[in-house]
Backbone as a printed PyTorch tensor [residue, N CA C, xyz], in Angstrom:
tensor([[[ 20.9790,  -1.7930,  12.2960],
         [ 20.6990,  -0.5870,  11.5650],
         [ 20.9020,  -0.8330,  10.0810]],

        [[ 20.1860,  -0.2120,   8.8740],
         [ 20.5050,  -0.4310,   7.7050],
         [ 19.8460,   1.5810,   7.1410]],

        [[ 20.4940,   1.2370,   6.0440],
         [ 20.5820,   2.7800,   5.3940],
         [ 19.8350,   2.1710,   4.1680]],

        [[ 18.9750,   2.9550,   3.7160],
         [ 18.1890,   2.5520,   2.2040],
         [ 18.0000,   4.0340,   1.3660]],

        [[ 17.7010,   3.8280,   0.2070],
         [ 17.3720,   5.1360,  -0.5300],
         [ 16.4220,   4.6780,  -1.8130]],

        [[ 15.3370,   5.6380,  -1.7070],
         [ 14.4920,   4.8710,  -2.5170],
         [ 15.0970,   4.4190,  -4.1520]],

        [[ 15.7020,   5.7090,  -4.7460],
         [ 16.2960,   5.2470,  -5.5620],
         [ 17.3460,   3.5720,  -5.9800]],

        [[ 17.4170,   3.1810,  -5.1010],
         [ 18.3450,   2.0600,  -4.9560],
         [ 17.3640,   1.1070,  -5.3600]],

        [[ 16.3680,   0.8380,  -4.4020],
         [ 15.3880,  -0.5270,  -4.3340],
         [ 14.7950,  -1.0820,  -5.4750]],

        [[ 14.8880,  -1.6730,  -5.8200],
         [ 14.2460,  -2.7800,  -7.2760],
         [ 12.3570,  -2.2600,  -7.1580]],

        [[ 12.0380,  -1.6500,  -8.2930],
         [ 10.5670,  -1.5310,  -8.3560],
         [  9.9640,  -2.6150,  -8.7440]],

        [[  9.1030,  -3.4430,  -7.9720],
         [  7.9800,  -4.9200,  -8.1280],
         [  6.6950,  -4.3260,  -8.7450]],

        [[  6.6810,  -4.5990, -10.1090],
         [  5.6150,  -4.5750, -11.2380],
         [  4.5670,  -5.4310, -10.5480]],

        [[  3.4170,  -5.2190, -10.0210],
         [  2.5130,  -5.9800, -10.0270],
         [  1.6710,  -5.9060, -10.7530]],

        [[  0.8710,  -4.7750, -11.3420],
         [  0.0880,  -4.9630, -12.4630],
         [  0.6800,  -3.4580, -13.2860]],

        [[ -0.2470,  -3.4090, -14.6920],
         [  0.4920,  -2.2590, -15.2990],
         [  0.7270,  -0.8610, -14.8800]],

        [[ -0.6930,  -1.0690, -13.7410],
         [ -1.2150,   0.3470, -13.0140],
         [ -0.3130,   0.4890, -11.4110]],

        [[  0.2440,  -0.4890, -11.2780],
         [  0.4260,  -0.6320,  -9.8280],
         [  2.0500,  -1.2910,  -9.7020]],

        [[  2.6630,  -0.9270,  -8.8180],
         [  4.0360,  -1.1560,  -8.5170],
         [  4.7170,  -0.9020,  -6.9700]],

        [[  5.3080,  -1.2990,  -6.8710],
         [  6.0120,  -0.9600,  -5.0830],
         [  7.6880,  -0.8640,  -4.9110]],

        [[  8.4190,  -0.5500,  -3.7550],
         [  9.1630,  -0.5310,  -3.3870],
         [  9.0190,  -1.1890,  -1.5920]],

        [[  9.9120,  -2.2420,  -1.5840],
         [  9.9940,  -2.3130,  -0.2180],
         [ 11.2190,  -2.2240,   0.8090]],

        [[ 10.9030,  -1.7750,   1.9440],
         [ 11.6150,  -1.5590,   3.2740],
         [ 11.2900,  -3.0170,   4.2460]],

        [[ 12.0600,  -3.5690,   4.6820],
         [ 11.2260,  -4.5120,   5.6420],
         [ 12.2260,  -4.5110,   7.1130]],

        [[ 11.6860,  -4.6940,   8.3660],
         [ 12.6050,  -4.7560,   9.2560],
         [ 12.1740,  -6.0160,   9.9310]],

        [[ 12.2830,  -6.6340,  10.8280],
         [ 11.9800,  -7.2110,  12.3540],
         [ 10.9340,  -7.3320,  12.4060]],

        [[ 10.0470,  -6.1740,  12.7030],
         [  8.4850,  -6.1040,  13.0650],
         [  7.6800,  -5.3360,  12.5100]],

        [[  8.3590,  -4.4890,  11.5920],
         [  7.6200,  -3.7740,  10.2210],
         [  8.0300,  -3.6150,   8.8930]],

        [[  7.3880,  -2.9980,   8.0050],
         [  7.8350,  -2.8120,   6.8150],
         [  6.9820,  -1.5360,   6.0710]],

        [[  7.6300,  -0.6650,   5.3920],
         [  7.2990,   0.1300,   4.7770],
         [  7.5110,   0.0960,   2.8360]],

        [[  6.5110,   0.5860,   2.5940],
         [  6.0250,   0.0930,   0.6500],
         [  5.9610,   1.2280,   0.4470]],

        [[  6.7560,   1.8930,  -0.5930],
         [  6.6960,   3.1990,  -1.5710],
         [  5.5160,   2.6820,  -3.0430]],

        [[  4.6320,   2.9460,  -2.1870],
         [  3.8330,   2.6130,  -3.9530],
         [  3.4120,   3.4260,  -4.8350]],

        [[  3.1630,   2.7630,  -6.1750],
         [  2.8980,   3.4780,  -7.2460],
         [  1.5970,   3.4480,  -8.0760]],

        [[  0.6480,   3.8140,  -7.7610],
         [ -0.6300,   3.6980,  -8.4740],
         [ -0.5360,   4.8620,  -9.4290]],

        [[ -1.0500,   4.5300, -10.3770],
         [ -1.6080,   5.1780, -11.9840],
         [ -3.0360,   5.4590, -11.4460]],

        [[ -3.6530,   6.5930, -11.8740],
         [ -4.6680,   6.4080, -12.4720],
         [ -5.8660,   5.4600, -12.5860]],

        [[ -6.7930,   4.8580, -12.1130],
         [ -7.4550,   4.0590, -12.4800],
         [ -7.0780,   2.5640, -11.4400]],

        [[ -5.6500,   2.1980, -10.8840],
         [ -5.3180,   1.3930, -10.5040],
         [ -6.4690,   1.0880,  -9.3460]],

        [[ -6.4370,  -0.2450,  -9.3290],
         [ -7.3140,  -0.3780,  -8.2060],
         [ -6.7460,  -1.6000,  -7.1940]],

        [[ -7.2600,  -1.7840,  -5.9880],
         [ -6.7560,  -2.8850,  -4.7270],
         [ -7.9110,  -3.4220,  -4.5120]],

        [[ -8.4900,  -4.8410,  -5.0200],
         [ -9.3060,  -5.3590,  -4.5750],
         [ -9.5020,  -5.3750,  -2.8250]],

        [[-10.9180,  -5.6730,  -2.3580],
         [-11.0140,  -5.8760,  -1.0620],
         [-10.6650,  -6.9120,  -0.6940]],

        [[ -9.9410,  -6.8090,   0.5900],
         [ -9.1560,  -7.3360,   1.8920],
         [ -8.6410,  -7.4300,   2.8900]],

        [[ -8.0480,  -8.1160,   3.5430],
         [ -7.6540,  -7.6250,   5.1260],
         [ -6.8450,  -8.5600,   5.6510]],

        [[ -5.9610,  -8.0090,   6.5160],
         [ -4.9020,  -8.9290,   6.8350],
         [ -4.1260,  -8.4960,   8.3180]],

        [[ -3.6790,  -9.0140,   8.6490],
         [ -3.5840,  -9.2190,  10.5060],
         [ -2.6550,  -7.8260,  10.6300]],

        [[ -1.8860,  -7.8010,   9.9830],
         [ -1.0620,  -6.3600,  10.0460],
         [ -1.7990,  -4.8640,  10.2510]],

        [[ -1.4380,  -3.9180,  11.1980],
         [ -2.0670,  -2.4580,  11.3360],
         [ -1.3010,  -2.0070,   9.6620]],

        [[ -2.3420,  -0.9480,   9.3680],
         [ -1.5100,  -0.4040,   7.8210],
         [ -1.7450,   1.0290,   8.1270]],

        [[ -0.8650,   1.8700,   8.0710],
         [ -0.4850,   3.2870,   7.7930],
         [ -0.6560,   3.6550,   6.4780]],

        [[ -1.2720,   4.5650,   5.9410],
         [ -0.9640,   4.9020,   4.4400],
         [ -1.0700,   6.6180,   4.4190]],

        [[ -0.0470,   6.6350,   3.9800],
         [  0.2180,   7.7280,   3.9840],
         [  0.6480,   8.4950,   2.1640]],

        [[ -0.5500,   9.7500,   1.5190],
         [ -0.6290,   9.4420,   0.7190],
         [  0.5370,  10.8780,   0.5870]],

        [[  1.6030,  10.5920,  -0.4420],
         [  2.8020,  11.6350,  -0.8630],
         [  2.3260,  12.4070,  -2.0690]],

        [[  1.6250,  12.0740,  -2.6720],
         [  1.3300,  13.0090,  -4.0810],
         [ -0.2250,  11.8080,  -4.6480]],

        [[ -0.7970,  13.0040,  -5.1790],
         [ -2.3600,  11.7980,  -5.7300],
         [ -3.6780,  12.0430,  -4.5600]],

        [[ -4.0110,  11.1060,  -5.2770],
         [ -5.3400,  10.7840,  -3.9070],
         [ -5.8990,   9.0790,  -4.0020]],

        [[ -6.3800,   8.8770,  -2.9910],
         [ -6.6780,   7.3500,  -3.3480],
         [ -8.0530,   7.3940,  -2.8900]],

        [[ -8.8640,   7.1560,  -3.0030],
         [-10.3140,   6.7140,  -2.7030],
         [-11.0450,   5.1060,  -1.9010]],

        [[-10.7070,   4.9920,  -0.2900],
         [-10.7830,   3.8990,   0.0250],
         [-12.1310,   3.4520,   0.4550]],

        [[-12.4900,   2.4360,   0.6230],
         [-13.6920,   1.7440,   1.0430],
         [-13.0860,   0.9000,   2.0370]],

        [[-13.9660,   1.4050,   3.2180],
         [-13.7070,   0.6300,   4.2330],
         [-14.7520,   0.4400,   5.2310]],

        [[-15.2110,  -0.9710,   5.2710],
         [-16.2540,  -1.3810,   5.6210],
         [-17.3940,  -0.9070,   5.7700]],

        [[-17.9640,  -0.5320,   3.9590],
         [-18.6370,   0.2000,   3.5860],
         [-18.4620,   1.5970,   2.9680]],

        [[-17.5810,   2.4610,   4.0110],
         [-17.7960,   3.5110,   4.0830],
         [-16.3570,   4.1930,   2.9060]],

        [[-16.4400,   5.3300,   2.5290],
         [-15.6240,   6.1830,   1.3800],
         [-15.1870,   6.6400,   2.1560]],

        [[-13.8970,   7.0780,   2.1520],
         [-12.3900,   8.0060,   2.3720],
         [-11.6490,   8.1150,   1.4130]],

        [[-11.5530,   9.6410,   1.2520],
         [-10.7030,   9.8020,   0.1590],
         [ -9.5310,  10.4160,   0.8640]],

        [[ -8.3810,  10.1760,   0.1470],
         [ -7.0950,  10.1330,   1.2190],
         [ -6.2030,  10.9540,   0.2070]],

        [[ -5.7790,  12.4010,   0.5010],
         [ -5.1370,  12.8820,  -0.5580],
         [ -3.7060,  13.3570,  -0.1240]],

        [[ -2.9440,  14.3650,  -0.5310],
         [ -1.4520,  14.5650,  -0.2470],
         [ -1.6500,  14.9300,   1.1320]],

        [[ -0.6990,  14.5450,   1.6500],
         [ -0.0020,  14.9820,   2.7290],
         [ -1.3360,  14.5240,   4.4440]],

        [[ -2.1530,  13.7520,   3.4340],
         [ -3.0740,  12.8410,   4.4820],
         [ -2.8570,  11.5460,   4.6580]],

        [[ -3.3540,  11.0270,   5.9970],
         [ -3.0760,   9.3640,   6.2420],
         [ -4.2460,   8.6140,   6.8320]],

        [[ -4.2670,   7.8740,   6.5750],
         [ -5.5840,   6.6180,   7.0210],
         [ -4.3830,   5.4400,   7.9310]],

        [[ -5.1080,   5.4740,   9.0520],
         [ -4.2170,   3.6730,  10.0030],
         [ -5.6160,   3.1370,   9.5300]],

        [[ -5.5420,   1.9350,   9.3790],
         [ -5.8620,   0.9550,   9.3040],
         [ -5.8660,  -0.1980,  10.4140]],

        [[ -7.1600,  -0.5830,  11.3170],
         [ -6.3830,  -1.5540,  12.4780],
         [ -6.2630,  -2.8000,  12.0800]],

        [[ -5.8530,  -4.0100,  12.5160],
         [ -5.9200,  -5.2150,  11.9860],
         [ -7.2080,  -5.9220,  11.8940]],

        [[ -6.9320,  -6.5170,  10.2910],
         [ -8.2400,  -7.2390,  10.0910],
         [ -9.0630,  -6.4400,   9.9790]],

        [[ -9.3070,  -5.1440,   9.3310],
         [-10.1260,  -3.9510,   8.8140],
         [-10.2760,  -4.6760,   7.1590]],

        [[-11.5900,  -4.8270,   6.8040],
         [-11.5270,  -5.0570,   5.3020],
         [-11.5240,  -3.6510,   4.3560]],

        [[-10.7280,  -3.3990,   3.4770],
         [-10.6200,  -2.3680,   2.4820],
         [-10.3440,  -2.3460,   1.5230]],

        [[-10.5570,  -1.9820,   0.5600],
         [-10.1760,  -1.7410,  -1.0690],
         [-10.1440,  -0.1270,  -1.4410]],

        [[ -8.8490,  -0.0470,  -2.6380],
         [ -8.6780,   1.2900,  -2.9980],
         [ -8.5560,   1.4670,  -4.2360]],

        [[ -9.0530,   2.7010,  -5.1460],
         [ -8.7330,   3.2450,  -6.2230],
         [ -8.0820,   4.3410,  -6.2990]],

        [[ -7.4410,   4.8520,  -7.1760],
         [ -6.1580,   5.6760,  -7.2920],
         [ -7.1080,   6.2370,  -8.7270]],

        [[ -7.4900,   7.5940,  -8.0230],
         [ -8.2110,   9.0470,  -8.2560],
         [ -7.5000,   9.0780,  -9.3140]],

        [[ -5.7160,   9.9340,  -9.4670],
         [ -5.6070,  10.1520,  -9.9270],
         [ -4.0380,   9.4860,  -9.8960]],

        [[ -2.7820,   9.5120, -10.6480],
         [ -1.4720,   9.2560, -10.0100],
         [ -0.8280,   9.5890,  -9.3030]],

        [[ -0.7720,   8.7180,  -8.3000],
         [ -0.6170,   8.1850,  -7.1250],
         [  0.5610,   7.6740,  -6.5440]],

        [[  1.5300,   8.2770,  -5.4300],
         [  2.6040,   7.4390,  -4.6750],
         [  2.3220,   7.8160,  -3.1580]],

        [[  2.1810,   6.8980,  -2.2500],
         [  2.4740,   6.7670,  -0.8910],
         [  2.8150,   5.8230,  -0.1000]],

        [[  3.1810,   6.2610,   1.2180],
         [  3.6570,   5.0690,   2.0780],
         [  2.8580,   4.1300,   2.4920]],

        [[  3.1060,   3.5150,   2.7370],
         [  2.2170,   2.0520,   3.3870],
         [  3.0860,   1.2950,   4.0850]],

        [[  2.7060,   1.6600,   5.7940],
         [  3.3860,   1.3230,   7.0310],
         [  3.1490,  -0.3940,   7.4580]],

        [[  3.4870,  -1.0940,   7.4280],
         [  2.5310,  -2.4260,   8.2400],
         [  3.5460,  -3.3270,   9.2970]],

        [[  2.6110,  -3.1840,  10.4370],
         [  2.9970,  -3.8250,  11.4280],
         [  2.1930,  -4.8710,  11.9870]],

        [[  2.4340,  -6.1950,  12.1920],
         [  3.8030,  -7.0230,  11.2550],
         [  3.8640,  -6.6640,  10.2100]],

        [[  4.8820,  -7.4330,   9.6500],
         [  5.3160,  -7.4040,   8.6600],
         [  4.3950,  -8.2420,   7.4470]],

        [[  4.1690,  -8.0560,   6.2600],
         [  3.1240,  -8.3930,   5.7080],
         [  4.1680,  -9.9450,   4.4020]],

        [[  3.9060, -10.8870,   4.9540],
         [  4.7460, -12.1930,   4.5640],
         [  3.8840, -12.4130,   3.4380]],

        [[  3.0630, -11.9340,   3.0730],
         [  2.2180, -12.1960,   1.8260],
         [  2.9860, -11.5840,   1.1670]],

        [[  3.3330, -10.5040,   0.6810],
         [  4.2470, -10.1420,   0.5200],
         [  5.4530, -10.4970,   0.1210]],

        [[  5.9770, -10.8590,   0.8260],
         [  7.3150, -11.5560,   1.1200],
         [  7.6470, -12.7630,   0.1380]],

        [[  6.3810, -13.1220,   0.4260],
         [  6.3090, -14.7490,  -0.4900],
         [  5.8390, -14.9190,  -1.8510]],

        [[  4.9910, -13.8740,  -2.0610],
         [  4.1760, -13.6440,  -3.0910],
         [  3.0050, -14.2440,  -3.1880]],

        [[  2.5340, -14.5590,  -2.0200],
         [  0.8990, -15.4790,  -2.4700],
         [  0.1110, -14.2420,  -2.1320]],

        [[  0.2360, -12.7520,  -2.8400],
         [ -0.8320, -11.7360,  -2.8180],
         [ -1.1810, -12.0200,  -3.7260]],

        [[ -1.6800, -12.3110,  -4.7960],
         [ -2.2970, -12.6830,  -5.5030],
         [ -3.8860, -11.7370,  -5.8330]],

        [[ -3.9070, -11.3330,  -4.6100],
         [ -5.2940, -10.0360,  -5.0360],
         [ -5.0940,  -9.1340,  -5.7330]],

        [[ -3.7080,  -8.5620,  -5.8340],
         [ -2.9350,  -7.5040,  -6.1600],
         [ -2.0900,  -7.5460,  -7.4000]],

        [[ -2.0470,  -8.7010,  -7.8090],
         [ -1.7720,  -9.1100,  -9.2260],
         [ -2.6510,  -9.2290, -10.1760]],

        [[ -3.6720,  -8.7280, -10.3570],
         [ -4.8100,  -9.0750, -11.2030],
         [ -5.2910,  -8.2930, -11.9920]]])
């Protein structure tokens, strides 16, 4: 068992528009993120199911092809290996569930997400 509070967790700057908080367990992990405005998530996909669950904002996703716009108190799953990319409507924080655990991540060879 572990106790967390978001306030506690170190915020990871990835670009000026974009930032996270992470949770990680065993077999999942949960990301408090922070999109600005304008921020965007190049397209990609990765073996992990993703939950996103949007807390305040809206995000605008593309997913294999198709537009979803994902606003407060709405969620998009994601199954594995779904390709998607997102823009952040307006400013933006929500959850982002992933099971596994996303070791890209972990390690830092995201590199899509730094750019």
């Amino acid at each position: 068992m572990s106790f967390h509070r978001w306030e506690d967790i170190p915020e990871e700057r990835l670009t000026d528009l974009l930032s996270r908080k992470l949770v990680v367990g065993k077999n999942e992990m949960v990301a408090l993120m922070t999109l600005r405005k304008g921020a965007f998530v190049p397209a990609h996909k990765h073996e992990s199911e993703q939950i996103s669950f949007v807390l305040k904002g809206a995000l605008e996703f593309w997913v294999e092809g198709r537009e979803i716009v994902v606003r407060r108190g709405e969620l998009l799953h994601l199954p594995s290996n779904m390709e998607h990319s997102a823009i952040a409507l307006e400013d933006t924080s929500d959850l982002d569930i992933f099971s596994p655990i996303r070791k890209d991540w972990l390690d830092g060879s995201d590199s899509y997400l730094r750019k």
